[in-house]
N, C-alpha and C positions, 0 to 999 in steps of 0.2 A: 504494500500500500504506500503510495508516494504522497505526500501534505505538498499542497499549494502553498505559494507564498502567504498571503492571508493567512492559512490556517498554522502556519508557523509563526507566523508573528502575533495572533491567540495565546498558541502552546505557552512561546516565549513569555509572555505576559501573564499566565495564569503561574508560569512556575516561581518567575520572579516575585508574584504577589506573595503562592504560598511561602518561597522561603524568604521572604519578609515578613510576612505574618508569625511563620514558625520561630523566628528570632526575636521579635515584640513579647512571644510568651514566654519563652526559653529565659528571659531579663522580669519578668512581673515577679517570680521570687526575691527578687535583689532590696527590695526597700523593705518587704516584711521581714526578714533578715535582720535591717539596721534598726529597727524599728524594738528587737529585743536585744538593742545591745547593753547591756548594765553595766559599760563602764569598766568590769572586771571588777564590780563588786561582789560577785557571789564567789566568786573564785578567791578576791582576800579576805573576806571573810571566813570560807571554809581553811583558807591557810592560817587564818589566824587562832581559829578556832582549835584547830589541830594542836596546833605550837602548847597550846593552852592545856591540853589535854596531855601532853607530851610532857611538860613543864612538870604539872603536877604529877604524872605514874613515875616521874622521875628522880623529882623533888621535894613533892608532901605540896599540902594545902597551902601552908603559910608561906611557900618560900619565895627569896627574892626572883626568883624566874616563874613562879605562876602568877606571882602581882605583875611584872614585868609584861605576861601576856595576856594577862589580863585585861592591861592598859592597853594592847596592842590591840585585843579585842576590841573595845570599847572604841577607840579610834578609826579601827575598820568602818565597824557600826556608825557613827556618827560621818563619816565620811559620804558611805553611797545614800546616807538618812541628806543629806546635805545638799549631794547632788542631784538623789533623786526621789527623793522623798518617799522611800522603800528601804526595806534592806533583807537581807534573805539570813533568814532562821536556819541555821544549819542542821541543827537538831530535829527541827521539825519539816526540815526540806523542803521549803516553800518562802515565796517572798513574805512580807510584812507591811502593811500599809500606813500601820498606826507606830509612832514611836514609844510602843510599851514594850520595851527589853531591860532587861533585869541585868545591871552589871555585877552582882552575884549568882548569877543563873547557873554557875557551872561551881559554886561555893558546898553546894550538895553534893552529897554521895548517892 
């Protein structure tokens, strides 16, 4: 089967479209993407939170490195609270909306 000119310059046109169409979708992910990006606050906060956990199986309750991460804690938290008016619950594994966190939350056994 041989295509006329015409119907080649159709073809051409229908393919051009669809892979420009197919490349408009292929980019529609990109902004919901930026859209959860937190700054790398759940990421320092679960490292902080770690340290803090580490401090103390290491350390004991009182000692100067679980105050230490503690604060480091606390500074996490008020940090993505600051820029983003969230912060993510490591514990609970989920963000936060309200600033009620307990900077002895982790003072219990």
């Amino acid at each position: 089967m041989k295509l006329q000119v015409g119907e080649k310059k159709v073809l051409g046109r229908a393919m051009l479209t669809t892979a420009l169409l197919a490349g408009m979708l292929a980019f529609t992910g990109t902004p919901s993407a930026l859209a959860h990006d937190d700054g790398g606050c759940q990421r320092r906060i679960a490292k902080a939170d770690h340290k803090l956990h580490e401090a103390v199986e290491h350390h004991g309750w009182d000692s100067k490195q679980a105050y230490h991460a503690r604060h480091e804690l606390h500074e996490a938290r008020e940090h993505c609270w600051n820029e983003r008016h969230r912060w993510w619950d490591e514990d609970g594994h989920r963000w936060r909306t309200d600033r009620d966190w307990d900077d002895h939350d982790h003072d219990r056994h």
